[in-house]
C-alpha positions as CSV (number, residue, x, y, z in Angstrom):
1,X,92.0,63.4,74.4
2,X,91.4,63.2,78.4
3,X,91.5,66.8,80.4
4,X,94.5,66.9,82.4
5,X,94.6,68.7,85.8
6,X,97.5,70.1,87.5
7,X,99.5,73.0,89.0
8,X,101.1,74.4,85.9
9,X,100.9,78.2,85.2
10,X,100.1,79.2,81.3
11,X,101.4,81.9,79.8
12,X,99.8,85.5,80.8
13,X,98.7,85.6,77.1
14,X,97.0,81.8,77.2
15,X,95.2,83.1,80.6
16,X,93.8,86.0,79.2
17,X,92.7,83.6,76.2
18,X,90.8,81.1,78.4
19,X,89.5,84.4,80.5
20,X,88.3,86.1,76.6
21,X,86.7,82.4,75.7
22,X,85.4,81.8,78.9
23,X,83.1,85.6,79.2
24,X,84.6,85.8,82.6
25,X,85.1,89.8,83.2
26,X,89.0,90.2,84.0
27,X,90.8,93.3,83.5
28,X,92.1,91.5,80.4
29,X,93.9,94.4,78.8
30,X,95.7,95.3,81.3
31,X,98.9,92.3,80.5
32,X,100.8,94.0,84.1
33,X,98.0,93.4,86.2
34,X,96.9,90.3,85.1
35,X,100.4,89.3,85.8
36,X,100.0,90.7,89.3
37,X,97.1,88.7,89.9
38,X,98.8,85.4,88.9
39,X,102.2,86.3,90.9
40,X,100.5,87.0,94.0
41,X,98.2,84.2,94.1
42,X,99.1,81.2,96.0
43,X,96.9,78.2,94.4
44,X,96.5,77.7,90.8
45,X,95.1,74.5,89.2
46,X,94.5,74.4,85.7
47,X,92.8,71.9,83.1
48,X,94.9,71.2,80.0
49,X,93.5,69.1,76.4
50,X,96.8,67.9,75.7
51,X,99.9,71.2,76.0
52,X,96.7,73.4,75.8
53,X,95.4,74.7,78.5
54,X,91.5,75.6,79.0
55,X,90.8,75.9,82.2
56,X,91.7,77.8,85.6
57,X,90.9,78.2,88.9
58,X,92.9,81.0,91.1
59,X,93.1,81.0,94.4
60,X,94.5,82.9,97.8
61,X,94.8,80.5,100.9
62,X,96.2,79.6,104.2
63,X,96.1,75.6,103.3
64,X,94.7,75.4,106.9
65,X,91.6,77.4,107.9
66,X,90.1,79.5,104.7
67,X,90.7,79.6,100.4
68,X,89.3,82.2,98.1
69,X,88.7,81.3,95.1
70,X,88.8,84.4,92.7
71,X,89.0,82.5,89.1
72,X,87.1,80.0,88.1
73,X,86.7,80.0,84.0
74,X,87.2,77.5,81.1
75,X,86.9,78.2,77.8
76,X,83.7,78.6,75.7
77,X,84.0,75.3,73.7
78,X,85.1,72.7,76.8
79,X,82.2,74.1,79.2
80,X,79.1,71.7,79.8
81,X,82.0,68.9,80.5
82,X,82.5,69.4,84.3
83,X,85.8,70.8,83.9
84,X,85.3,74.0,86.7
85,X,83.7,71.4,88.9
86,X,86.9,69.0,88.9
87,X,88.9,72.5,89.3
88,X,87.3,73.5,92.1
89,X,87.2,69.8,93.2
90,X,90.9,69.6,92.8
91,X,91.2,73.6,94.8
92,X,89.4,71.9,97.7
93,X,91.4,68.7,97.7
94,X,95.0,71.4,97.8
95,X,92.9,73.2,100.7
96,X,92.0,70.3,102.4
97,X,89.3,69.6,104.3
98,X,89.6,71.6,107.2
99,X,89.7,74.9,105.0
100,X,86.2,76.4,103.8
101,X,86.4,77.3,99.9
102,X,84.6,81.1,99.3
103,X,84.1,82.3,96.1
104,X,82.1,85.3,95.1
105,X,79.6,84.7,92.5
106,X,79.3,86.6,89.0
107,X,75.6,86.8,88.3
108,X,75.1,85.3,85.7
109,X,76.3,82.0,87.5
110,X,74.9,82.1,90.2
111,X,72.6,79.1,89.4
112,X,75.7,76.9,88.8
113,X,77.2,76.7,91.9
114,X,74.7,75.2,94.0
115,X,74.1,72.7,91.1
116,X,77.7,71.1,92.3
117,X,77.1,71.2,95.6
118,X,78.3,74.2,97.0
119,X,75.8,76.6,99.6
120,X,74.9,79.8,99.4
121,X,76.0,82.2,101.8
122,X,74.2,85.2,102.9
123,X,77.0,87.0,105.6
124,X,79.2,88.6,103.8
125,X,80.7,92.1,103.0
126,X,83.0,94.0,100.8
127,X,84.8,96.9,99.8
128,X,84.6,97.7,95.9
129,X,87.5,97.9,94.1
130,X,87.9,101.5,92.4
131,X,88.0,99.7,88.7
């Protein structure tokens, strides 16, 4: 079956099933926060095999100047298919093109993002969260 992509918003408990599946560190036991996370953000685009869904990007934006991307995870058995490239293909098409897409890197991908196409960016800064 072809992967479907569009704006629908699983279930919190299929979310934190494509976050388990996918390794992506998400404070996954924590249902309320997870549901905070999903309320507050303003751009979600997900990948579905059928009613199923397996992949999600989550993202806060403006539409007009700047988009952070703060999910970007499929599940374990549909990656290696280009499925968080189309989603963050499909975030940047939603954005359009005079917004920049920002995402902060986990480090154990850091190789994959320049592999689509996107640069890395040395000028940043942050503030920890507490946990």
């Amino acid at each position: 079956m072809a992967i479907t992509y569009d704006q629908r918003r699983p279930e919190i408990d299929d979310i934190i099933a494509i976050y388990q599946s996918s390794g992506i560190k998400r404070p996954i036991q924590d249902t309320d926060r997870i549901r905070q996370m999903y309320r507050h953000a303003n751009l979600v685009i997900t990948a579905w095999d059928g009613e199923k869904p397996v992949g999600i990007a989550r993202a806060l934006t403006d539409f007009s100047y700047c988009c952070y991307l703060s999910d970007l995870a499929v599940r374990a058995e549909y990656q290696h298919q280009g499925i968080g490239k189309r989603l963050i293909g499909e975030v940047k098409q939603a954005v359009g093109e005079q917004s920049m897409l920002l995402l902060l890197s986990a480090p154990a991908a850091m190789d994959y993002y320049p592999k689509i196409g996107m640069e890395t960016v040395s000028n940043g800064f942050m503030i920890k969260r507490t946990e």
